[in-house]
Each structure stands twice: as structure tokens, then as C-alpha cells.
C-alpha positions in Angstrom: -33.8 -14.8 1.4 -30.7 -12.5 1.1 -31.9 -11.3 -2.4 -35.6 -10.8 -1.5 -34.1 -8.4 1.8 -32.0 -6.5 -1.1 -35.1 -6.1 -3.5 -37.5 -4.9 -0.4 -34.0 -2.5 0.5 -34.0 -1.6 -3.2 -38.2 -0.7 -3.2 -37.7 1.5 -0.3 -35.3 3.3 -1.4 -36.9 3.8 -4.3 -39.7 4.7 -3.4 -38.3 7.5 -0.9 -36.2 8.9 -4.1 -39.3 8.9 -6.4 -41.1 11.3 -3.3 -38.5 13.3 -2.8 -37.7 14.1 -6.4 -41.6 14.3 -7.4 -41.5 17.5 -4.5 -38.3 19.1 -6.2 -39.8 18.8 -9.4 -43.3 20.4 -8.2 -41.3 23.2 -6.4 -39.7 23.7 -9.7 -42.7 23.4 -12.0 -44.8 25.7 -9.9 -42.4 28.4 -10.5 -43.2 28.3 -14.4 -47.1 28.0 -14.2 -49.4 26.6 -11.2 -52.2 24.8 -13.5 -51.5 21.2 -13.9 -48.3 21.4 -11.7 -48.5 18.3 -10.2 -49.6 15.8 -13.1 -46.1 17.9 -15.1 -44.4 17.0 -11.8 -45.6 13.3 -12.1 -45.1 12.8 -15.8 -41.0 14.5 -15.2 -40.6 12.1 -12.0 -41.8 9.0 -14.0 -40.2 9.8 -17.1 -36.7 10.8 -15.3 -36.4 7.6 -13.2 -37.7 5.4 -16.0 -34.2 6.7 -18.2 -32.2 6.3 -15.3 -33.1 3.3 -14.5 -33.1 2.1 -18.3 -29.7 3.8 -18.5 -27.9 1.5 -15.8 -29.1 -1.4 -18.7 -27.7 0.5 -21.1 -24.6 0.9 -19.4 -23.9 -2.7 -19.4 -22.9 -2.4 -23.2 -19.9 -0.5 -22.0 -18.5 -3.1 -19.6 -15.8 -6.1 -20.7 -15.8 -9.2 -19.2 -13.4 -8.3 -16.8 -15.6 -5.5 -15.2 -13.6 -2.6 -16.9 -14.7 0.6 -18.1 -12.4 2.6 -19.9 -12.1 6.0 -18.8 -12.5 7.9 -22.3 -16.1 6.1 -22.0 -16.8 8.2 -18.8 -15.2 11.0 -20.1 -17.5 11.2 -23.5 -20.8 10.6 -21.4 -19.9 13.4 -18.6 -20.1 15.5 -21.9 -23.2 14.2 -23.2 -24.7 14.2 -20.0 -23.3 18.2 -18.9 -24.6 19.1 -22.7 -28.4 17.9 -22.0 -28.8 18.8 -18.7 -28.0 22.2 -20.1 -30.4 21.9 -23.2 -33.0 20.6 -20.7 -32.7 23.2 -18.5 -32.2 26.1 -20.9 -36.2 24.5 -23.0 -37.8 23.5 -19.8 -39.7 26.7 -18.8 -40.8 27.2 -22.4 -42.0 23.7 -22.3 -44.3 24.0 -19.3 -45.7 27.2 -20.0 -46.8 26.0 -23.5 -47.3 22.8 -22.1 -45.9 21.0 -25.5 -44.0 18.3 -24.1 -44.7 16.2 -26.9 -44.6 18.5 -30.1 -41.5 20.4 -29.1 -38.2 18.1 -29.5 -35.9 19.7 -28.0 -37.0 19.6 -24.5 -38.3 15.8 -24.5 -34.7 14.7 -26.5 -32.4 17.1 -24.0 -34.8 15.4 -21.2 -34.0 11.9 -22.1 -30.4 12.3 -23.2 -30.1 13.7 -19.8 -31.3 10.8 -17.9 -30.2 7.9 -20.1 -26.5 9.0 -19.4 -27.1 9.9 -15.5 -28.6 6.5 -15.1 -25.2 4.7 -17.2 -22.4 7.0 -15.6 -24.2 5.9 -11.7 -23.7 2.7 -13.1 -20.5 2.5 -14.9 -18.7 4.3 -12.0 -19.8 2.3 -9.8 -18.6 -0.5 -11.2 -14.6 1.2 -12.0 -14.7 1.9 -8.1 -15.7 -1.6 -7.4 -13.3 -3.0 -10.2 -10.5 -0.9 -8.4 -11.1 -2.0 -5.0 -11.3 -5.4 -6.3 -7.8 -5.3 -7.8 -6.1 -3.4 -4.8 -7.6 -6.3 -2.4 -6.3 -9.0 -4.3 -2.6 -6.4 -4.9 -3.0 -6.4 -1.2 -3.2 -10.3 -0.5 -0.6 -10.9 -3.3 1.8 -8.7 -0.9 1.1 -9.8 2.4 1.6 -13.1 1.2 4.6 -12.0 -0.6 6.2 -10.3 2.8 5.4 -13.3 5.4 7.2 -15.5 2.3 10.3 -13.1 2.3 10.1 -12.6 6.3 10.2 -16.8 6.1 13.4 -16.4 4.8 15.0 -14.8 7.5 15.2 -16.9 10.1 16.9 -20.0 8.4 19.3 -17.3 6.3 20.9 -16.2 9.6 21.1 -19.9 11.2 22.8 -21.4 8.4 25.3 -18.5 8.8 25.7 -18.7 12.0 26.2 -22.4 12.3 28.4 -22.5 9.5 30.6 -19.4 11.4 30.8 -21.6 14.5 31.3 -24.9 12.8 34.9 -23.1 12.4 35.3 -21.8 15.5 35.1 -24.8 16.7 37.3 -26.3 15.1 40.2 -23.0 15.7 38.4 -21.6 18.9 36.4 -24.4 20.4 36.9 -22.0 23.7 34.7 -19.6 22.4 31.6 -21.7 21.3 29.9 -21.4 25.2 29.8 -18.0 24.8 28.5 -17.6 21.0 26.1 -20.5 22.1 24.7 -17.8 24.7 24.2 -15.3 22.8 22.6 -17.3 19.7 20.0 -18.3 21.6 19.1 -15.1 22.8 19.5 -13.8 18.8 17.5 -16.9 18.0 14.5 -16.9 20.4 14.1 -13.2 18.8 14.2 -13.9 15.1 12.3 -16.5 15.3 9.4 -15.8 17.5 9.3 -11.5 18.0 10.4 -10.4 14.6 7.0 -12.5 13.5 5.2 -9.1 12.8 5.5 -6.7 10.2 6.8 -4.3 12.6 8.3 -4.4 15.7 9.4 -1.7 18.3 12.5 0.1 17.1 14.0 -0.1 20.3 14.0 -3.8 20.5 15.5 -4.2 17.3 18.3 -2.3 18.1 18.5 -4.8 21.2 18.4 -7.5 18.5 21.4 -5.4 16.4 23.7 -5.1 19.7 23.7 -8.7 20.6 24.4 -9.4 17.4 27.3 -7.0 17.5 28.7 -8.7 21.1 27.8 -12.3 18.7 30.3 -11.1 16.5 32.8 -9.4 19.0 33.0 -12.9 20.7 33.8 -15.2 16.9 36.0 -12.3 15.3 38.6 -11.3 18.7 41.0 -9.5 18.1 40.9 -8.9 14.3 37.8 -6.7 14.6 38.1 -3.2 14.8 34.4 -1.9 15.7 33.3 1.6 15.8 29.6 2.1 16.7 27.6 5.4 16.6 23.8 3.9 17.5 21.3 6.9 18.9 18.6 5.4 21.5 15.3 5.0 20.5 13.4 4.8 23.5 9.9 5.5 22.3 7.9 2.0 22.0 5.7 4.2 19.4 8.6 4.2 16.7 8.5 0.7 14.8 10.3 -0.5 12.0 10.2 -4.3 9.7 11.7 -6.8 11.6 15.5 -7.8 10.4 15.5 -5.2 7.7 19.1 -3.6 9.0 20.3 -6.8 10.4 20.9 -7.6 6.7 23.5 -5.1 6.1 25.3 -5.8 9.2 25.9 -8.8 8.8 26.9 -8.9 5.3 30.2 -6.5 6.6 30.8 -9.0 9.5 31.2 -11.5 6.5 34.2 -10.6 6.0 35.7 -12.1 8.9 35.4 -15.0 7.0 35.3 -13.4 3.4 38.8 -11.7 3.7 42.8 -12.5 4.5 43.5 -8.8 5.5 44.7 -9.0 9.1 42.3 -6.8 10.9 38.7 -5.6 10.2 37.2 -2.6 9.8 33.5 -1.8 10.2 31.6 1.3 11.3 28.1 1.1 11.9 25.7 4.6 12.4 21.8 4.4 13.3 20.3 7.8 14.6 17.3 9.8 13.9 16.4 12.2 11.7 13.1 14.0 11.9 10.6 11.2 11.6 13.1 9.2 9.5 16.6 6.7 10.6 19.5 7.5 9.1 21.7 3.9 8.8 25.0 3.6 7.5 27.4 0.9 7.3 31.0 0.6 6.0 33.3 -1.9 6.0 36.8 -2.5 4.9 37.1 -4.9 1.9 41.3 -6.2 2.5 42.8 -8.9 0.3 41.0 -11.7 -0.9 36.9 -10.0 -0.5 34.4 -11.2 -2.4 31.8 -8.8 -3.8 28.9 -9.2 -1.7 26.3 -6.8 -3.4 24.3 -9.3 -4.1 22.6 -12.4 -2.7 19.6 -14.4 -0.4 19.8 -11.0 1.8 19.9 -8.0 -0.1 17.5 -9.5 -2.7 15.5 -10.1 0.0 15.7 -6.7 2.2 15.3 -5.1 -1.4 11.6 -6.2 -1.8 10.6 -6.0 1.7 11.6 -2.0 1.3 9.8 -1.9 -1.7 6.8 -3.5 0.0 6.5 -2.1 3.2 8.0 1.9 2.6 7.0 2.4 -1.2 8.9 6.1 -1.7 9.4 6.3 2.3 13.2 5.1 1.8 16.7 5.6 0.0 19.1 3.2 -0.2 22.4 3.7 -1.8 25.3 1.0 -2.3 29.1 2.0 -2.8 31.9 0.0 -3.5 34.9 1.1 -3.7 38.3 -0.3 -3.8 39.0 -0.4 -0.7 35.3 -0.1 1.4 31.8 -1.7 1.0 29.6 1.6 2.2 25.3 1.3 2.6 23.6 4.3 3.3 19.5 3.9 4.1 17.4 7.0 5.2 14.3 5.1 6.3 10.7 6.4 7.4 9.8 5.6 11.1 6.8 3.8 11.4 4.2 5.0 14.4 1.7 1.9 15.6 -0.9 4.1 15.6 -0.9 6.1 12.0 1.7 4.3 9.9 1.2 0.4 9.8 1.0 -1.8 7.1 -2.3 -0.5 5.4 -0.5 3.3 5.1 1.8 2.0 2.8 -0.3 -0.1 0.6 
């Protein structure tokens, strides 16, 4: 039933085409001679969709198995096609006024020429359009399922942390596992039920990114030495992914664990900048750090940027001797122009 509705769609339209052009034609005709104008009118309109038509066959010997159509192939029938619409154009009024379709061959060759490669270029780019939007749909799936695997990983990557972190504390510090307990749940029932979306209000991550920071304030004590510089973001328009600078911050608290200096340093700056967040973190490294420039997080927080803000971000990772520095100037996202399909 489907394919009889698309041949009856297909007559119609057709048909309303053939009209149309058979007028054009006349008008055009008529101003070269007005005997026989509408049987030259007839004999044009049948012989130009006839070629078109046979031209989207035609076409069908430029087209792989994978639907592709090379672009030198449109390229070299533009040509063809520009060359005899001029030829046509340029023997047509000597044609009708001598009325020698037949016997002259330039006009009859330029004619055909002219529709043969109209009818194969309608067809061919049709088919590279379709071919494209093919292959960005299935780019598209491949990513989205490629994100909600990395954003999977979140989650369990700051649990196991976490636990680990207060497995020791309570063990040195079993004082101090009420409070952490707390807090975790609150940093918890966020990461694993509102950071579910792409993006996420920018002022409720930096909720997220404070508790942490109190998280951390509570297991460290005394040995931290925190300085904070975080700009308020109270506009619910400006979103941003979910656990993308959460990554960074907690690789520097690491090294409560990761270091035998007595104290640590970290300094921690998110503010805006035009439409975009400037982020910084640096963190002392002390006797006994381990390099931490790699791992489950950055890896991860790597390809989510590359995913979601494809040349919308900079990142840049120092270290030095003495300091671990990350610098990210990130676009903000808007819910209502700049979700997930802008940056596809």
C-alpha cells in the first residue's frame, strides 16, 4: 500500500511538472515563431523529461555499493551539463525558426546532453546528501552511545575513591567518618541520579564541586591548605556536562593520600568569561607524588570534551617540579541554543 501511495505521489507530481514546464516552454517558443508553437512546446516538454528521467537510470552507473558518489563525478557533469545548456540555448532560436529539429545536430545533441546530465546530477546529489545524512546519524548514535558509556564511568570512579579514602580514615580518624558519611551521600544522590544528563545547570554543579570541597576539608584537617576563587553562576540558563571539572579536583585532593609533604596546597579558580568558564587548578606536588597525568579520569574527561565541545575548549596540563597546574577555558552551554545537537 505504502509504495502504490508513493507511485500515485510520484504521478502527480509529475504530472504538475510536465504542465508547468510545457507553459514555460510555449512562452519561450512563441517568442521565436507563433506557428506550430504548441506541438514544438510538446515535442521539448516530452523529449526534456524523457532524458531526465532516463538520466536518473543513467546515474546509477556512477554509484558504489556503499551509496557513494565521488565528488570529481559531480564536478565533471556540472561541466557537461553548464556546456549544453549553453549550446542549447545559444541553437535553439535557429532551430525553431527553421524548424529543423532533426537535420541540425547541434541543437537536438546540446538538447539531450543537457537533460541526460540534469536528470543524473538530481539523482546523484541526492543520493551524496542522503549518504551524508546517513553517516552523520549513525556518527551521532556511535557518540551518544559513546558519552552515556564514559558518563557510566563516573559514578563508580568516585565511589571506589571515596570508599577507599574513608576505609583509612577509619582506621586513623574513625571520628570523622559521621561527618564524611553526610556529606557522601549528598555527593552521591547527585552523581548518581542529577548528573544523568548531558548537561546540567552550572550552578548546581558548582553545588556539587563545594560539597565536595567541605568532603575533602572534613578527611584531609589540618594538612590542607585551601584557597578558593569560584564566581556564582546564578543563571539556570548556563549548563555545562555533568562531572567534567570534578575530575580535576579531585585528582589534586589525591595527594592527601598521594604525598608525605606535611601540608597541602591546592588553589582552585572557576569564573566567567564572556560566554566561556575559565577553570584552573593547582596543586602542590611535595615528597613522595606520583604523576597523576594520566588515568580512568582524565582519559575519560578527555573524550567527553572532545565529544561534547569539539573546538569550544582548551585545556592545558603543566607539571612542574614542584606544582601540578590544569587550565580549561570552556564554552557555556545555553538550554535553549547550545545542547547536544550544536555540537555534533
Amino acid at each position: 500500500m505504502k509504495t502504490v501511495g508513493n507511485l500515485k505521489i510520484h504521478l502527480i507530481a509529475g504530472g504538475i511538472t510536465a504542465v508547468v514546464l510545457f507553459i514555460l516552454i510555449r512562452q519561450y517558443v512563441h517568442s521565436f515563431t507563433t506557428s506550430d508553437d504548441e506541438e514544438i512546446a510538446f515535442a521539448l516538454t516530452l523529449g526534456f523529461l524523457g532524458a531526465v528521467y532516463t538520466g536518473r537510470f543513467l546515474s546509477l552507473l556512477f554509484i558504489d555499493g556503499k551509496k557513494h558518489v565521488s565528488a570529481v563525478t559531480l564536478v565533471v557533469l556540472s561541466m557537461i551539463f553548464l556546456l549544453s545548456s549553453g549550446f542549447t540555448f545559444l541553437f535553439v532560436g535557429k532551430a525553431i525558426q527553421r524548424q529543423d529539429f532533426f537535420h541540425d545536430f547541434l541543437f537536438p545533441m546540446a538538447f539531450l546532453a543537457m537533460s541526460l546530465t540534469l536528470g543524473m546530477l538530481i539523482k546523484l546529489f541526492r543520493t551524496r546528501i542522503f549518504a551524508h545524512l546517513v553517516e552523520a546519524q549513525i556518527l551521532a548514535a556511535h557518540s551518544q552511545s559513546e558519552l552515556q558509556n564514559l558518563q557510566s564511568q563516573l559514578s563508580p570512579h568516585f565511589l571506589f575513591n571515596t570508599l577507599n579514602n574513608m576505609y583509612g580514615l577509619s582506621i586513623t580518624s574513625p571520628d570523622k567518618v559521621p561527618a564524611l558519611l553526610l556529606q557522601l551521600s549528598d555527593l552521591l544522590r547527585y552523581s548518581v541520579y542529577d548528573a544523568k544528563e548531558l548537561f546540567v545547570p552550572l550552578k548546581e554543579e558548582l553545588t556539587y564541586i563545594n560539597n565536595y570541597m567541605e568532603f575533602e576539608k572534613i578527611r584531609i584537617g589540618e594538612r590542607l591548605h585551601l584557597n578558593t576563587m569560584i564566581e556564582p553562576f546564578d543563571d539556570v540558563r548556563d549548563m555545562i556536562a555533568p562531572m567534567l571539572l570534578i575530575v580535576f579536583i579531585e585528582n589534586a585532593f589525591k595527594h592527601s593520600k598521594n604525598t608525605t609533604s606535611d601540608k597541602i596546597f591546592i588553589e582552585i579558580m572557576i569564573r566567567r568569561w564572556s560566554d566561556t568558564i575559565l577553570f584552573s587548578v593547582k596543586n602542590s606536588k611535595g615528597e613522595g607524588a606520583h604523576e597523576h597525568s594520566g588515568g580512568l579520569g582524565l582519559g575519560n574527561v578527555r573524550k567527553r570534551l572532545s565529544l561534547l565541545y569539539p573546538h569550544q575548549y582548551s585545556l592545558n596540563i603543566t607539571d612542574e617540579e614542584k606544582y601540578f597546574t590544569v587550565q580549561l577555558q570552556l564554552k557555556i552551554k545555553n538550554d535553549e541554543k547550545d545542547q547536544l545537537s550544536d555540537s555534533r
